[in-house]
N, C-alpha and C positions, 0 to 999 in steps of 0.2 A: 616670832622670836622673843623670847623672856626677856623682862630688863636686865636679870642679872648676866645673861651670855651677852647682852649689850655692852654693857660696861665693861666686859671682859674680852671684847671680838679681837683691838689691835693687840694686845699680850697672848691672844692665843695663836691670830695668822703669823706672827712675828716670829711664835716658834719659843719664846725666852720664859715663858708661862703655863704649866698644865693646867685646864680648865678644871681640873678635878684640884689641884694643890689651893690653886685664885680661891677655889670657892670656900677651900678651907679658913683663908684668911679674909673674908668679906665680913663688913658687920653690916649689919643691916636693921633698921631705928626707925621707931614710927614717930613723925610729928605731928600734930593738930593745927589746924586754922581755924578761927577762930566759927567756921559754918559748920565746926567738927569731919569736914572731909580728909580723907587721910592724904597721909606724904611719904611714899617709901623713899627712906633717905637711905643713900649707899655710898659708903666709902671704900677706897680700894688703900688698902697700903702694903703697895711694894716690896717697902723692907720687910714685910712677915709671910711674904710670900716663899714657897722652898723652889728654890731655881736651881737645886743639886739636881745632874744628868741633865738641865735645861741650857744651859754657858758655856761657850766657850774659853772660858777663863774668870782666875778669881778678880778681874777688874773690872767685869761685865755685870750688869745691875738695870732694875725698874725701880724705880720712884710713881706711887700711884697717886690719886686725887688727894688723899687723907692724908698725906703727909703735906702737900704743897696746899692745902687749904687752911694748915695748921702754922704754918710759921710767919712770924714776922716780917716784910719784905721794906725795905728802901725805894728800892728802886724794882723794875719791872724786870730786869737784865739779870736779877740775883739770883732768879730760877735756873739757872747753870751753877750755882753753888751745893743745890743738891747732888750733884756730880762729885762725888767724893774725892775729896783733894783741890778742887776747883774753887779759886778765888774770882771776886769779881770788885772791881772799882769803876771810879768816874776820875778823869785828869780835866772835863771841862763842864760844860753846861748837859742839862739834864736830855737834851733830845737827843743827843747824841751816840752811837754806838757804846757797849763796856767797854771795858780792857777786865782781860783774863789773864790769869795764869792756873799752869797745871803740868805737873811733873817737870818743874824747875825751866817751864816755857813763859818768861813774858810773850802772851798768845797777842798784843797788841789788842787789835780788836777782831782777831779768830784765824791768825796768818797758818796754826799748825792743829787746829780743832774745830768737826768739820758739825755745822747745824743744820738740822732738818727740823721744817712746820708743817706736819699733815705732809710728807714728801716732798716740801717744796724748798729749794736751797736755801738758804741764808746767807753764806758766806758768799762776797761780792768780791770776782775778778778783775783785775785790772780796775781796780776803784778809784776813783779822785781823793779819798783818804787816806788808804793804804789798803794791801792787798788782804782778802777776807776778810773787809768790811764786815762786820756781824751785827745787826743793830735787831736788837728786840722789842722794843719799843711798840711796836704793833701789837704786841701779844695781852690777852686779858688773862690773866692769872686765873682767873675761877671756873675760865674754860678750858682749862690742862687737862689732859685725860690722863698720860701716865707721860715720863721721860724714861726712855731706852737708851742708857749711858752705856759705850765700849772705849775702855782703854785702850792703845798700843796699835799697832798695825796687824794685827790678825784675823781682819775681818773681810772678807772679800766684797760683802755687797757694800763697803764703803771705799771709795777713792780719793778726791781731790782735798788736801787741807786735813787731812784725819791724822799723821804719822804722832800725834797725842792722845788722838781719842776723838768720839764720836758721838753725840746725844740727839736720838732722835724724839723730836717732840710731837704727841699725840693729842690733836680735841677732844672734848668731850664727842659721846655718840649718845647720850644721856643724858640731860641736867637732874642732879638729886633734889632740887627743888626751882621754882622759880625766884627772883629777889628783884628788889631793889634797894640800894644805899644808898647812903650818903657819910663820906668821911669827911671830918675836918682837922687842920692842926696847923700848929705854929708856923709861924713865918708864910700865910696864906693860901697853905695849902686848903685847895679842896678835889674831891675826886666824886663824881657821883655816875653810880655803875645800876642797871636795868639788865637783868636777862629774863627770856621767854623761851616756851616751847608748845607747840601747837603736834599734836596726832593727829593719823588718819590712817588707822588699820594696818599697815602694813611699814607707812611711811612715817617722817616726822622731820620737822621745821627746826631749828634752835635760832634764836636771837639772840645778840649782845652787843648795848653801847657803852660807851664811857665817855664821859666830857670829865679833863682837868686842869686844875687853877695851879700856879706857884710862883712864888714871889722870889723866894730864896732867902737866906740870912744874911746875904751878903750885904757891903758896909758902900759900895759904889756904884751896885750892879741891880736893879729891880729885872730877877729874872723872869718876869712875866710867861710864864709857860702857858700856852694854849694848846691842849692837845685833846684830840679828837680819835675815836677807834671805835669802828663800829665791824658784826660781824652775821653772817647770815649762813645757816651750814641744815642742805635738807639732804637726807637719808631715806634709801626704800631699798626695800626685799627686790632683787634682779633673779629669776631662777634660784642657786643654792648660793650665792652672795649679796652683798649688802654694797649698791653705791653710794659714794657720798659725794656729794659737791657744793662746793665752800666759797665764798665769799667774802672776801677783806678789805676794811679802807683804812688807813690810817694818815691823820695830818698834825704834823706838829709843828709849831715855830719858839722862838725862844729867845732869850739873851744871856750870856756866859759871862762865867768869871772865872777865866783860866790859873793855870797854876802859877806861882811866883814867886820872884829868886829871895831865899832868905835874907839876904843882906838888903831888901826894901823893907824888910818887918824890923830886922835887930834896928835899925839907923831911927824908927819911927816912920819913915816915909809912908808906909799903909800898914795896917794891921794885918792880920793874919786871914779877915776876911774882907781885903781891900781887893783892888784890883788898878792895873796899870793903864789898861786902853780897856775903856767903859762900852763900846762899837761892837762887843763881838758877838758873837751865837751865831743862827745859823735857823734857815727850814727843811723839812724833810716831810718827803709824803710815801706812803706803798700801798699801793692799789692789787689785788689778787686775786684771780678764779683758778679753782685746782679740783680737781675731780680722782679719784680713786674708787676704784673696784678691788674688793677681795671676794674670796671664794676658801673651797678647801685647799685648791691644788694652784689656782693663779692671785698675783697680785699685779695690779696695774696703778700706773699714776700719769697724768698729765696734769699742765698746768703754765699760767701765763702772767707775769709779774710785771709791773710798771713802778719803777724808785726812781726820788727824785730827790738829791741832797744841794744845797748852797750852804758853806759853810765858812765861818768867818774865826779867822785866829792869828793871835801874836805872840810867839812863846820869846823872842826874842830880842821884840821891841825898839831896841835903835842900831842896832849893830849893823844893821845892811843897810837900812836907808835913814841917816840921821837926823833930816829934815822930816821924810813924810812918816817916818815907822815903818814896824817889820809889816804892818797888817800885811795878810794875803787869804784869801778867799778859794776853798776848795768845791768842784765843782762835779756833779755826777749825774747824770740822766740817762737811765738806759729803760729795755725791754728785756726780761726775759721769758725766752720761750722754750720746754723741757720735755721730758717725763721719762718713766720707768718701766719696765715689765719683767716679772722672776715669774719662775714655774716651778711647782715644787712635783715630786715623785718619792713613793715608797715604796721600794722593792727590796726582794730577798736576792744578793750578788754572793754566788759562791756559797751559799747556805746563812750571811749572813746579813742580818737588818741589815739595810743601807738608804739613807735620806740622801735625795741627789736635789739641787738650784740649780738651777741655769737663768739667766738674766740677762741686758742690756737697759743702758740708759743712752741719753741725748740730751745736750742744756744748748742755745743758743742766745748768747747777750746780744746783744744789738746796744751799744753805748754809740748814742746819739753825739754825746756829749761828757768829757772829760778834762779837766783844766784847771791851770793855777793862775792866781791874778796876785800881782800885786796892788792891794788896796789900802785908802785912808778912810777911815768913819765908812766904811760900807760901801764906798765908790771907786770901781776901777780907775787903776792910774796905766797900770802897762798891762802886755798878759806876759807871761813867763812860757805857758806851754799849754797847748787846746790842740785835745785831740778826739776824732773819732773811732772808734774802735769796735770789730764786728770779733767775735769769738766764739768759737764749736767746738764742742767736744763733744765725743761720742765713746761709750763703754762698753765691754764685756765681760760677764762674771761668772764662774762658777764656782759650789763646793759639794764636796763628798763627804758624809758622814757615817761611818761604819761602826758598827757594835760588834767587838771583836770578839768581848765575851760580857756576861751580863756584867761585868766593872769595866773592864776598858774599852774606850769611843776613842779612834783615829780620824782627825780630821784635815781634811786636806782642799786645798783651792787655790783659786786664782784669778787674777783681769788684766782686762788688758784697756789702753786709754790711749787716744788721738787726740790733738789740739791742733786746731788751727788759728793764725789771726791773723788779721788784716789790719794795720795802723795808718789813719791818715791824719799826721799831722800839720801844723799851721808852718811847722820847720818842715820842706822835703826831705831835709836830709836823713830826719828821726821816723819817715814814712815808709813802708815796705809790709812785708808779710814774715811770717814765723811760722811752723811747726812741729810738732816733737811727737814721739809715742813712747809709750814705756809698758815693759809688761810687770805687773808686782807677782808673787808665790807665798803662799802662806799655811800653816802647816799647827796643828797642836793635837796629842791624846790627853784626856781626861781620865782619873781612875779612880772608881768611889769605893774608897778604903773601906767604910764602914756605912751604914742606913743614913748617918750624920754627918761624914764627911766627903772629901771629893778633891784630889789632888788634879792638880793642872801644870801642862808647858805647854808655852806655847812660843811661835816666831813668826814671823813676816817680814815682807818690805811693801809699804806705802809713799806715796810722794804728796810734793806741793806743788801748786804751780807759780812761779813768776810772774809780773805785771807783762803783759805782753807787747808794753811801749819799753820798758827794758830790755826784750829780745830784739826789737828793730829798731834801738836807739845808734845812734854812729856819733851825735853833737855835743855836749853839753847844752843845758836852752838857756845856762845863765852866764857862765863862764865864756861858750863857743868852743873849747877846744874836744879834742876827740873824746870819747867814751867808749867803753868796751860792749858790747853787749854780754847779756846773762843766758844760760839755757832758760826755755821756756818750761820744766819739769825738772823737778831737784828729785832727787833719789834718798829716802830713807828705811832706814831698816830697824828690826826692835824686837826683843826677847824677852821672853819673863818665865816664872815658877810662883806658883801659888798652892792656898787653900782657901778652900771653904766649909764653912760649918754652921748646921743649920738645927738648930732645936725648936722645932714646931711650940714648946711650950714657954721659952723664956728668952731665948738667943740667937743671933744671928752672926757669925763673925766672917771676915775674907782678910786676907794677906798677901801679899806679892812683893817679891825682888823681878827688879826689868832693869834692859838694856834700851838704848835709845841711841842713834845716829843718826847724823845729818850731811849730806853732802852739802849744801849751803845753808846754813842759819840764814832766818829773816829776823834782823833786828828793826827796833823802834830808834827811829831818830824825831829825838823832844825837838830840838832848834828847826826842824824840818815839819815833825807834826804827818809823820810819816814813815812806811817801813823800807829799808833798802837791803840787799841781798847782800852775806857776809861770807864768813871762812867754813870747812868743815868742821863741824863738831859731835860731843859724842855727849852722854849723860846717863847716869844709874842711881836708881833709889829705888825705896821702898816703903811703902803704905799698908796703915795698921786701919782696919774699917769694923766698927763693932756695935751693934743695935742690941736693946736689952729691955724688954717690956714685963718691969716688975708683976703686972697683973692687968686686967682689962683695961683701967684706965689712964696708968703711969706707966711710961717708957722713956729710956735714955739713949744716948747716940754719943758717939767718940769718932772722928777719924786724926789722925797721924800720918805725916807725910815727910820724907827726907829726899832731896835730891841732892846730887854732885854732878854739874854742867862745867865742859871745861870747850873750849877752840882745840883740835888735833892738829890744824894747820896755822903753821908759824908766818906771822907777816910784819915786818919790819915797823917799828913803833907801836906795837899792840901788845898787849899782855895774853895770859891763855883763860880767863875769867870770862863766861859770856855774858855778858853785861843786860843787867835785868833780870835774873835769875834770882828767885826764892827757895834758898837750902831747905826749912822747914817752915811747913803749914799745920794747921789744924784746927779742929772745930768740935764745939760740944754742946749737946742740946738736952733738954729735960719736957717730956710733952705731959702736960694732965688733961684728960676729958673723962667725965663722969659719965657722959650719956648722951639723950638727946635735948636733955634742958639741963640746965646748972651751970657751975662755975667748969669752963675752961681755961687753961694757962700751955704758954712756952716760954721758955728762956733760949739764948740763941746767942753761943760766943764765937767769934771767928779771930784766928790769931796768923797773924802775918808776920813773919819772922823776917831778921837782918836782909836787904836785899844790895845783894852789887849792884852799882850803876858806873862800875867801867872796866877795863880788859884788866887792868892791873887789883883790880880792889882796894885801891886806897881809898875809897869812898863809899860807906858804904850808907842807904837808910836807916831808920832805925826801925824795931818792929814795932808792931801795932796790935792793939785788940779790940777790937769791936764788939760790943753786947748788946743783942737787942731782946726786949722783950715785950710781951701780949696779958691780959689778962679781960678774958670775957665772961658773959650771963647769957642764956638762954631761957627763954621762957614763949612757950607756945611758937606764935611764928615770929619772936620777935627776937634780933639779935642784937646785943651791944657791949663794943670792943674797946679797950684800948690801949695804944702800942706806947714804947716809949723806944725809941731810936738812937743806938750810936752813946748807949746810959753815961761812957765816960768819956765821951766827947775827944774820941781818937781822931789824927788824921786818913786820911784818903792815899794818896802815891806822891813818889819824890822821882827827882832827874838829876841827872848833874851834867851842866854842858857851860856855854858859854853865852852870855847875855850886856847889853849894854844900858845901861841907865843915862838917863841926863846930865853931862857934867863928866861921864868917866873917858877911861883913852879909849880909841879908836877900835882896839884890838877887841876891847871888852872883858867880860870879867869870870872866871869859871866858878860858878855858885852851885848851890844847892837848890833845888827848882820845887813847889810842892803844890799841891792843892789835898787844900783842906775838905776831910767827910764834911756835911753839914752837921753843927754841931748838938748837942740833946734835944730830942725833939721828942713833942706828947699828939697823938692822932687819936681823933675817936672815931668810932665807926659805928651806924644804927642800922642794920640792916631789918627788912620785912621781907620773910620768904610766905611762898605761896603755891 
């Protein structure tokens, strides 16, 4: 098998990429080492690939290696920002999961947008932080193979956490070169990253570690970040498919400096990069073997995961306990055990083309371990809630794809999804079992108006699922008095109308209007540090998405995003505003690469517009812009970067809830809550490839 159908195998089984269009957009670079042995270097990028007649819709997109090799990163987690429309933040210390938003969703940390790595879930159920956990942390950026982003609920091989959207992330099956770095930059960062890869005729090895330093610039808090990610992934020729099987460790620990109420900065009490209770952060480990087979006609996956989170935080600090503090300690240790299998088929039905899927999945958590502590300086004082928690679910999916005539494709499908769980917790009373089923339907034609265009509708219904200690709750664990319980499957539903428009020699553009429903919102509670299950609601907007490649080595990028989120259902003391909700986003980039040696550049603006943070809107954040940029040298095998971070030193995310200070009344005080981005930062990077 050729390097280049290597690099192109998950975009071609996936179905969202012609091997003949990929190859039109592959460039492909000779480098030298210094023993003059060659280096075929290959980049994929995505956005210039033609995915007309390939989508289901104009919200549906690849991102390939060349683009995510090329932009400037903060953080690890901001690889979902190539998700057009898709923001990404930090409210506390760096080991910890993002917070997203997208299509006017604060996604918390991935309550309504569902991730996949090499097939293996991401989003954590029933979590000790809140539901759909999403922590990326594990991931090595230079080992991305491509990101398969889907809007909306019209997808059937996706189920739980998706009624947003969907990105499934891809390894390398290739490395374009070997390397090793070394990055360094302010405030103590350092990151030093090694990859390998070893042949053997048919088969082949890939390596990748990373060890990383960081202090942070905070004014009370020496974030000492230690983190560790290492990766081992061998591949071989099976008959007429390719196995892979993959190996992942990841370990981090750290210290935080939470967000905090503005009225401690105006008074003087801490600066903007101060902090109130110095005790916090947190460790997190994720351990992973995952195995996939593809072929022409089967895909398969299995796979077996071990996370382990202690997490330490005070958003609120004296208001519950005014002696010892709010600290309290989130807790999460589970197993998970899964996998996948679709079948694909080409037949002529009725005279015409038709692509038929059939599929099933199964995920089983095993959470050992789930809990809230109430703590001082790191040390339990009480527990609040400890529980164990076993959870299955099991799937079925199919779709239909008919070509009615060579312009119109009607597409049609469906799944169907079981949950069960079992809670045992420290209260009997909050102990019991839950299960629920739901079947979703989802439906779109495509019509390609002209060689360059391609109209799209599409609809569906997706769901979410609930903490599964909500569905068998009867107590409060702090109060005592009754609680209601929640379904364990919320029902949403979602519609859209697009285009797409594809010029193989300068342009790429997509547009979309969508509908969104929710029978329960899951919102973010700051004072809790946590998501809890709200009212129904509904939301519509529209996104402007346009890539633009002046010539071989300058290219631009634009996306535009408007949402309107409102609560349907009326509840006494609440307003109809969903609280956390971003009206408008957007992003703009400029990429220059000359070649395989010389000067390469990006610029990199992300704007985060006005955000509510409560029912009524009387409070709102303010926005934000973020610019990051790069500016690198190549020469022979030798590379050197460097970034400058965050150039005008924006904040990060704001809250508004109720907090207590030393000295105030009892009740406490309803502030503005924030944590600051880290402020202008310079990174240099040396890398040797090989």
């Amino acid at each position: 098998m050729n390097i280049l159908r290597l690099s192109l195998l998950i975009a071609v089984a996936l179905g969202t990429v012609p091997l003949a269009s990929a190859q039109d957009n592959i460039s492909t670079t000779q480098d030298k080492k210094s023993n003059h042995d060659d280096i075929e270097r290959i980049a994929v990028f995505g956005r210039q690939m033609n995915l007309l007649g390939q989508t289901s819709s104009a919200s549906e997109g690849v991102i390939g290696a060349g683009e995510i090799q090329t932009r400037p990163l903060l953080r690890t987690g901001e690889v979902l920002e190539f998700v057009p429309g898709m923001m990404v933040t930090q409210h506390s210390g760096s080991g910890k999961a993002n917070q997203y938003f997208l299509r006017g969703f604060n996604l918390d940390h991935g309550t309504d947008f569902a991730t996949t790595v090499d097939g293996m879930p991401i989003n954590m159920r029933s979590h000790g932080h809140g539901q759909g956990y999403t922590d990326l942390n594990f991931l090595l950026p230079e080992l991305i193979g491509q990101i398969h982003y889907r809007k909306g609920a019209y997808y059937p091989e996706v189920g739980d956490f998706s009624g947003a959207g969907a990105a499934d992330i891809s390894l390398l099956d290739q490395l374009p070169y070997r390397q090793a770095s070394v990055t360094l930059g302010e405030y103590g960062y350092q990151r030093y990253l090694a990859t390998g890869e070893q042949q053997w005729q048919d088969s082949r090895l890939i390596v990748g570690g990373e060890v990383q330093r960081y202090d942070g610039p905070w004014r009370d808090v020496e974030e000492d970040v230690k983190k560790y990610n290492g990766l081992a992934r061998y591949l071989t020729n099976i008959a007429d498919g390719q196995l892979a099987v993959t190996f992942m460790a990841y370990d981090n620990q750290w210290n935080s400096a939470d967000q905090i109420p503005a009225r401690a900065v105006t008074s003087g009490l801490i600066d903007e990069y101060g902090s109130l209770d110095t005790a916090l952060g947190g460790e997190s480990s994720r351990y992973s073997l995952s195995a996939s087979y593809t072929d022409a006609d089967w895909r398969a996956s299995a796979y077996v995961i071990r996370s382990r989170l202690n997490l330490f935080s005070n958003f609120t600090y004296l208001l519950e306990h005014p002696l010892e503090g709010d600290e309290f300690e989130q807790v999460d240790h589970r197993v998970i055990w899964g996998g996948k299998l679709a079948r694909d088929w080409n037949v002529v039905w009725a005279g015409l083309p038709t692509d038929i899927t059939v599929g099933a999945e199964v995920r089983y958590d095993d959470i050992g371990d789930v809990g809230l502590y109430h703590t001082q300086e790191r040390r339990r004082l009480d527990t609040v809630r400890d529980d164990a928690v076993d959870e299955l679910s099991t799937g079925i999916f199919g779709k239909v794809e008919t070509h009615l005539t060579d312009a119109l494709t009607l597409r049609l499908g469906g799944r169907y999804d079981y949950y069960d769980a079992d809670v045992d917790s420290n209260n009997a009373l909050n102990s019991g079992d839950a299960n629920d089923d739901i079947w979703s339907l989802k439906g779109g034609l495509s019509y390609r108006l002209t060689d360059s265009t391609e109209l799209y509708a599409s609809a569906g219904q997706g769901f979410h699922s609930n903490d599964a200690r909500g569905a068998t709750i009867n107590v409060d664990p702090v109060s005592g008095e009754d609680s209601d319980k929640v379904d364990l499957l919320v029902r949403s539903k979602g519609a859209e109308v697009g285009v797409r428009y594809y010029d193989a020699e300068r342009f790429n553009f997509s547009a979309a209007v969508w509908y969104l429903g929710l029978d329960s919102e899951l919102l973010y509670v700051g004072d809790a540090g946590t998501t809890e299950p709200s009212r129904e609601s509904e939301r519509y907007g529209t996104e402007v998405t346009a890539y633009y490649w002046l010539n071989d080595v300058l290219s631009f990028d634009a996306e535009l995003a408007y949402t309107r989120a409102r609560f349907t259902e009326q509840q006494d003391s609440e307003g109809k505003y969903v609280d956390g909700t971003v009206p408008w986003v957007g992003s703009a980039g400029v990429t220059y690469q000359a070649g395989d040696e010389g000067i390469y550049a990006a610029m990199r603006l992300r704007y985060l517009g006005k955000r509510t943070l409560d029912s009524f809107k009387e409070h709102e954040a303010d926005s934000s812009t973020l610019v990051n940029l790069s500016l690198g040298y190549r020469w022979q095998a030798w590379d050197v970067k460097a970034e400058v971070l965050n150039l005008f030193d924006s904040h990060d995310i704001d809250y508004w809830y109720e907090s207590r200070l030393s000295g105030e009344a009892d009740e406490g005080v309803e502030d503005l809550h924030f944590h600051p981005a880290e402020p202008r930062m310079l990174r240099i990077n040396l890398s040797y490839r090989y």
